[in-house]
OpenMM code with the backbone's topology and positions (N, CA, C; nanometers):
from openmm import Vec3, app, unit

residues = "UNK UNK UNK UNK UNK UNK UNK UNK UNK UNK UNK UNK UNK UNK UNK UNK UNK UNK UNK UNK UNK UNK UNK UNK UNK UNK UNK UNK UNK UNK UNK UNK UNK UNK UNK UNK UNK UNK UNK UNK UNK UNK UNK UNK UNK UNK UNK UNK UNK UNK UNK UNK UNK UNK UNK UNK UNK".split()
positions = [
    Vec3(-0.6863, 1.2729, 0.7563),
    Vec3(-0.6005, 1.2397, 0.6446),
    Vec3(-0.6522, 1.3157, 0.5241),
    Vec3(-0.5426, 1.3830, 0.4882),
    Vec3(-0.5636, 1.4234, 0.3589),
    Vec3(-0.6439, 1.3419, 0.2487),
    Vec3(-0.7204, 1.4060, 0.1191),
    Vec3(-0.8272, 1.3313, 0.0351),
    Vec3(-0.6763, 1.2535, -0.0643),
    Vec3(-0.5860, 1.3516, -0.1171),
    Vec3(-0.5005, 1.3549, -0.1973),
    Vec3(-0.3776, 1.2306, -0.1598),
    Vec3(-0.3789, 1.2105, 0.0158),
    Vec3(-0.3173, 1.1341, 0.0624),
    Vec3(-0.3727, 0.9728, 0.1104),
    Vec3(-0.5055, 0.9755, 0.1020),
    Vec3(-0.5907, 0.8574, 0.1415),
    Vec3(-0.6057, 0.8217, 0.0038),
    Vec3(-0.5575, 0.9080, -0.0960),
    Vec3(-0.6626, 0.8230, -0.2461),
    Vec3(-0.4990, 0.7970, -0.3440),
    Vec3(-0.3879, 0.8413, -0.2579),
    Vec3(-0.2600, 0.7818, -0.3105),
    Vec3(-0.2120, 0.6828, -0.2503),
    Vec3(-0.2376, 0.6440, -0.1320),
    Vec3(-0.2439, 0.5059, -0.0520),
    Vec3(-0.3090, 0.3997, -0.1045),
    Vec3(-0.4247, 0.4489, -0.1424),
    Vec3(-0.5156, 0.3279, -0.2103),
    Vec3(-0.4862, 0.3153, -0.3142),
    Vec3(-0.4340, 0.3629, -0.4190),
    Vec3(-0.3684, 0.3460, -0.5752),
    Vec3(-0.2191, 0.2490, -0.4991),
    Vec3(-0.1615, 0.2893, -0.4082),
    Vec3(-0.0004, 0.2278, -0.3934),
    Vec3(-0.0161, 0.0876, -0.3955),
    Vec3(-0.1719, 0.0546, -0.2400),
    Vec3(-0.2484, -0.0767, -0.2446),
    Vec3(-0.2516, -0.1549, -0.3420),
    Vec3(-0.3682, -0.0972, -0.4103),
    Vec3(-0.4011, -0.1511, -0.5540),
    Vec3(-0.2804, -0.1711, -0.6358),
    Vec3(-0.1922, -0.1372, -0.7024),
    Vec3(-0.0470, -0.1480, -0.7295),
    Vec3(0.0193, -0.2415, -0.6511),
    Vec3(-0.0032, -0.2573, -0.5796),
    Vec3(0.0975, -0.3540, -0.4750),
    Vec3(0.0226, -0.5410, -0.5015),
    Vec3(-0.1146, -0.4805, -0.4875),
    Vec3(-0.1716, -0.6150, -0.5162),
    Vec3(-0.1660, -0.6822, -0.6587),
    Vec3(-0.1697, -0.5752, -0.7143),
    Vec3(-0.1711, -0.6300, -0.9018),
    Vec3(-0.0346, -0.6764, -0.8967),
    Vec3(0.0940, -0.6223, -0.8390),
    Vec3(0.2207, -0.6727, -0.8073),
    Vec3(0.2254, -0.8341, -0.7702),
    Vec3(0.1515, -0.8593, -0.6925),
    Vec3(0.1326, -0.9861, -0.6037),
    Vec3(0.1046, -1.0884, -0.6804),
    Vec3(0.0037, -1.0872, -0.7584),
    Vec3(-0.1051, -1.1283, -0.8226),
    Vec3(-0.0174, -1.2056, -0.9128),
    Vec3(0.0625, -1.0602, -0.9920),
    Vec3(0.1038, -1.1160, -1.1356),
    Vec3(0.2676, -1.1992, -1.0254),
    Vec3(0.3098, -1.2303, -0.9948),
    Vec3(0.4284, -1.2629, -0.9858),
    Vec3(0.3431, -1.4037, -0.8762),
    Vec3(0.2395, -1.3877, -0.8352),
    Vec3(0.2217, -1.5432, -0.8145),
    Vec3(0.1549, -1.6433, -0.9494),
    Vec3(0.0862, -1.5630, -1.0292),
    Vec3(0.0293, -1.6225, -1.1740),
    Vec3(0.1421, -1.6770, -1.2063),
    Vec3(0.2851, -1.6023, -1.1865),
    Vec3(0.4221, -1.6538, -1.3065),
    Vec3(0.5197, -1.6799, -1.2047),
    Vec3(0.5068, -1.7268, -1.1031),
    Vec3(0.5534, -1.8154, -1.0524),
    Vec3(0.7368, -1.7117, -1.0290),
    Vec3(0.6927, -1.5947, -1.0063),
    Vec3(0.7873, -1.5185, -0.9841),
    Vec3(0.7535, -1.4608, -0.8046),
    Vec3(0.8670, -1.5253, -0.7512),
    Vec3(0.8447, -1.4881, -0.5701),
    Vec3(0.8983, -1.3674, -0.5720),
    Vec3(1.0155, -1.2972, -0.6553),
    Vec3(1.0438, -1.1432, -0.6068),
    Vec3(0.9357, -1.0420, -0.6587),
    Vec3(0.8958, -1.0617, -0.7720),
    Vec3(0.7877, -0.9591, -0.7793),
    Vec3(0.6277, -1.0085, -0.6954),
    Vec3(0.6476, -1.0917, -0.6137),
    Vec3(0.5466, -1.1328, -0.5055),
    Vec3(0.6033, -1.0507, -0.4415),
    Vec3(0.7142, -1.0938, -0.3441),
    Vec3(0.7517, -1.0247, -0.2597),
    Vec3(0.7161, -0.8451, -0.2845),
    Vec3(0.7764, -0.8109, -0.3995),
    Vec3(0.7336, -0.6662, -0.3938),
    Vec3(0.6300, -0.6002, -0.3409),
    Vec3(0.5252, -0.6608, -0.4397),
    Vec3(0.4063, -0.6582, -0.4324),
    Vec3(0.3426, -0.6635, -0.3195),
    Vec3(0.4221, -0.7392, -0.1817),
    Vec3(0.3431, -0.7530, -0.0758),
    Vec3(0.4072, -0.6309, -0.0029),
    Vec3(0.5371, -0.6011, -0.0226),
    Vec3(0.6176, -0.5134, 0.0485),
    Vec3(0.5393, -0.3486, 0.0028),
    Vec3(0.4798, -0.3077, -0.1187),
    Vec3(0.4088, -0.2020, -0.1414),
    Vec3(0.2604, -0.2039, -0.0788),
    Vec3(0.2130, -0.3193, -0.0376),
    Vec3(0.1277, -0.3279, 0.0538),
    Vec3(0.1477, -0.2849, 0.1829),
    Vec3(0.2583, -0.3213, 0.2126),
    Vec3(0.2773, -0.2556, 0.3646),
    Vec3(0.3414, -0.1327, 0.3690),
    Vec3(0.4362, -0.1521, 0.2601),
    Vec3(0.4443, 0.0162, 0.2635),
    Vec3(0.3285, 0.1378, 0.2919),
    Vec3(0.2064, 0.1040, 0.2200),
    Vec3(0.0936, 0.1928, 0.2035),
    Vec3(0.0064, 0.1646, 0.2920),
    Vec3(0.0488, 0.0148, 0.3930),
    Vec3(-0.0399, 0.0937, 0.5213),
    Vec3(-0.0143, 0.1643, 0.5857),
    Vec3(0.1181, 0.1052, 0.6262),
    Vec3(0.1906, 0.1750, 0.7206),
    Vec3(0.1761, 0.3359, 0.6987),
    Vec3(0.2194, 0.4129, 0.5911),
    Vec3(0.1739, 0.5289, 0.5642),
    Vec3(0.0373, 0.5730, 0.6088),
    Vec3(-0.0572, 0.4709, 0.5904),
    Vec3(-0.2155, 0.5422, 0.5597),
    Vec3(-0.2067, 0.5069, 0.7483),
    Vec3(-0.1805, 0.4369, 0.8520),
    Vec3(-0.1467, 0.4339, 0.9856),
    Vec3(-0.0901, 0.5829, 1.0004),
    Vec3(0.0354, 0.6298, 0.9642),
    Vec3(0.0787, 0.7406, 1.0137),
    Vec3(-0.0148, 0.8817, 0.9869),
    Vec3(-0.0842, 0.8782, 0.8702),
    Vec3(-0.2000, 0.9855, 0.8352),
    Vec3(-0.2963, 0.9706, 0.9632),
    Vec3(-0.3667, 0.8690, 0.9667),
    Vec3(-0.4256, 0.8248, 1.1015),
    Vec3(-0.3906, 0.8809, 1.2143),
    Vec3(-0.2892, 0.8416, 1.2511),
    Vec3(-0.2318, 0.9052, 1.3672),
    Vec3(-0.2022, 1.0366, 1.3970),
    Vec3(-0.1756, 1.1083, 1.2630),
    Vec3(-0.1576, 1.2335, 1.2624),
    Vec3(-0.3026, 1.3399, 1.3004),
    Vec3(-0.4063, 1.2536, 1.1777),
    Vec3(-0.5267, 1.3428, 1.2090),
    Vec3(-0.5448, 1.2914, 1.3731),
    Vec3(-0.5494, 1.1829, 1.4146),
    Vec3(-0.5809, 1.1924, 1.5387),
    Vec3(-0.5584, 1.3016, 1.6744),
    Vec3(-0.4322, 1.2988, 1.6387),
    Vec3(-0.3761, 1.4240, 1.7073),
    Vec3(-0.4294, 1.6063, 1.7022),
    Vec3(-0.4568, 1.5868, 1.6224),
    Vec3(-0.4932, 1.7466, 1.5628),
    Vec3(-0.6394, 1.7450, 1.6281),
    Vec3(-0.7507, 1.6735, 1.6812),
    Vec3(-0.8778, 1.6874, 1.7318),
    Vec3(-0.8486, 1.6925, 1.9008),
] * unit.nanometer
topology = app.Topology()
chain = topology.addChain("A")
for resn in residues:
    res = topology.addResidue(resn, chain)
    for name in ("N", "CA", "C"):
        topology.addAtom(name, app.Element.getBySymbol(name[0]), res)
């Protein structure tokens, strides 16, 4: 996996969780929901990098 692509996954993470965070503090479930949904967005991605370098060895 790319450096540029493993260290924009982990910012999406981080973003996703501060998402979470603040919308369970305020008692807001769609910006929870978001927040959890940019979580999986950015594994799922950082899975397909995975898989990709795997292939290439």
């Amino acid at each position: 996996m790319g450096t540029e692509d493993k260290m924009r996954n982990v910012a999406d993470k981080a973003k996703g969780k501060v998402k979470e965070a603040t919308g369970r503090a305020t008692g807001d479930r769609t910006i929870e929901a978001k927040g959890r949904a940019e979580q999986a967005k950015s594994d799922a991605k950082q899975a397909m990098e995975k898989i990709k370098d795997a292939g290439k060895h």
